[in-house]
N, C-alpha and C positions, 0 to 999 in steps of 0.2 A: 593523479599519481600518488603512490603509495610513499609516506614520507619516508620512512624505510628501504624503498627501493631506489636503487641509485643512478642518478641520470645517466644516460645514453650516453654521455660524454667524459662522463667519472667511469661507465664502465667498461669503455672505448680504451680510455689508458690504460687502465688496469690490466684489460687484456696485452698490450701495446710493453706496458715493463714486462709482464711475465714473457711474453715472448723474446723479448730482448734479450733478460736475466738467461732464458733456456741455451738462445744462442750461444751465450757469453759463457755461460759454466759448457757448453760442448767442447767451445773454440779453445779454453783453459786446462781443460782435465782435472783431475784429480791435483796435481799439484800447481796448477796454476794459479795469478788471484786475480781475482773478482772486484771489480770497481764498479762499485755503486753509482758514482755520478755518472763511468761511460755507458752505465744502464739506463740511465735516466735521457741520457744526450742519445740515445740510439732508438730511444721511444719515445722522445719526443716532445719530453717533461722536464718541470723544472723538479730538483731533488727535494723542494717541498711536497710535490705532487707524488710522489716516490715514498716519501715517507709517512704521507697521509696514508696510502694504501698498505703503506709496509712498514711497520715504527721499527724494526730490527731487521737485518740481514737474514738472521734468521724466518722470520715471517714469511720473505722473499723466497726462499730454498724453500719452504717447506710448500710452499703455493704451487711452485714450478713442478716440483716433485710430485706433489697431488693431482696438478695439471695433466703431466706425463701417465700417470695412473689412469685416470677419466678416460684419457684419448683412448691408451692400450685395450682398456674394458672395451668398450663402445667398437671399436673396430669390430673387434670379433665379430658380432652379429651383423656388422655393415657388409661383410668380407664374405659371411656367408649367402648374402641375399641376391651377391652379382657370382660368386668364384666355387669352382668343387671344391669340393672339403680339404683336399691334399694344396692346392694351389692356395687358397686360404689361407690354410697352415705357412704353409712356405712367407706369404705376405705378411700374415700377421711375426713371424718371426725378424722379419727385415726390419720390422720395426721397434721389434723388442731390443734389435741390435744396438738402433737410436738410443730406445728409453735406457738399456741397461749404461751408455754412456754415462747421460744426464743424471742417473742415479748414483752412478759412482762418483760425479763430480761435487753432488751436493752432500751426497753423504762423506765425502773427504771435507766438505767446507762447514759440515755442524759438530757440531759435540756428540758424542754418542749416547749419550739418553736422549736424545732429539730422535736420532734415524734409528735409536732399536724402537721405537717409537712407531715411526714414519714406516721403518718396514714391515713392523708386523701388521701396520692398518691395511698395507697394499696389498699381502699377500693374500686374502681371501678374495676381493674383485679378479685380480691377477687370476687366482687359482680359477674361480667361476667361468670367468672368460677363455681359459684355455679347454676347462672341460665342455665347453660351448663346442668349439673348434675340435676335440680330442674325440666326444662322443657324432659326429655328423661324420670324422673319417670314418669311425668304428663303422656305423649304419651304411657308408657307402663302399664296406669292406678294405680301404687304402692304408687303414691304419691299426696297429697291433692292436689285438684286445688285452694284454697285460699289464697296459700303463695307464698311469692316472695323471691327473696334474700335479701331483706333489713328484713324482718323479722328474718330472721334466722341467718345474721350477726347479729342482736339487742340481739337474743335470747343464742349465743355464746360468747357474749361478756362479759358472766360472767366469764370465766378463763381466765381472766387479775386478778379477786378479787379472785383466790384461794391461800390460804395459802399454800406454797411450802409443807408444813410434813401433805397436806391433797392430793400435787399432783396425786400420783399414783393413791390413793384410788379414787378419785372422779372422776378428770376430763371425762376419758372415759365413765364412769357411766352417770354422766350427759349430755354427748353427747349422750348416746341410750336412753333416756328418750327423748331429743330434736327428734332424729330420730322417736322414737314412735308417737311422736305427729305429724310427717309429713307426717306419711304413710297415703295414703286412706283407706278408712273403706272399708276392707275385701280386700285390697291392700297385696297381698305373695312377693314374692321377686322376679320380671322377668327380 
């Protein structure tokens, strides 16, 4: 084994807090706070093991956030390999619903030279991975040919502004509104 590379078991936790932390900043929102130890006690670790992988709060948030990024990319081409393009769309957006959550939560829990940071490194994967999904409706005709992925990140970037006791009700609401207006005229679902 590679001394550098980290045991099975070191990166067993690791996975184990970052999923907790993502939990914990959903369950919180934007104005809620974040307890480190009940992230360490819900993953399963002790808060030395938490802070070996994460020497600041920050470290933590920016991981989770990164985490949420990776997954978002990576779907896209997963989505297109089982689902039509429009249905795709639709799924990969449910889940944008998610990430756009967890992003507003951590970016309410850093300092903002951290997240102007954090979000301008996301928005190119983000952008790629939409135009993934944006150009296979185009090809299967379901979706308008005058938008890019800088519009429709513009156009989502409203659920950063949603009030957490409006979450459920709206956000995916407003994502099939956003959807509607990308479909081509007389674009069904291929």
């Amino acid at each position: 084994m590679n001394p550098s590379t980290p045991r099975a078991d070191a990166r067993n936790n690791r996975a184990r807090i970052v999923e907790a932390a993502r939990d914990a900043i959903a369950a919180a929102g934007p104005d809620g706070e974040l307890r480190l130890n009940a992230i360490a006690q819900k993953a399963g670790v002790g808060q030395g093991t938490l802070y070996r992988h994460f020497p600041t709060r920050a470290d933590l948030l920016v991981e989770v956030y990164r985490h949420d990024v990776d997954e978002l990319v990576a779907l896209a081409g997963t989505l297109l390999q089982t689902e039509a393009p429009l249905t795709a769309l639709v799924r990969w957006f449910d889940r944008v619903a998610d990430y756009a959550r967890v992003k507003r939560g951590v970016f309410a829990a850093l300092e903002a030279s951290v997240w102007k940071d954090l979000s301008a490194r996301s928005l190119g994967p983000i952008g790629e991975a939409l135009t993934l999904l944006l150009d296979a409706g185009r090809a299967a005709g379901v979706i308008r040919a005058d938008v890019d992925a800088q519009d429709v990140i513009t156009l989502i970037g409203f659920l950063t502004r949603l009030e957490e006791t409006d979450w459920d009700e709206r956000s995916r609401h407003l994502l099939a509104i956003v959807l509607d207006g990308l479909r081509a005229p007389g674009g069904g679902d291929r």
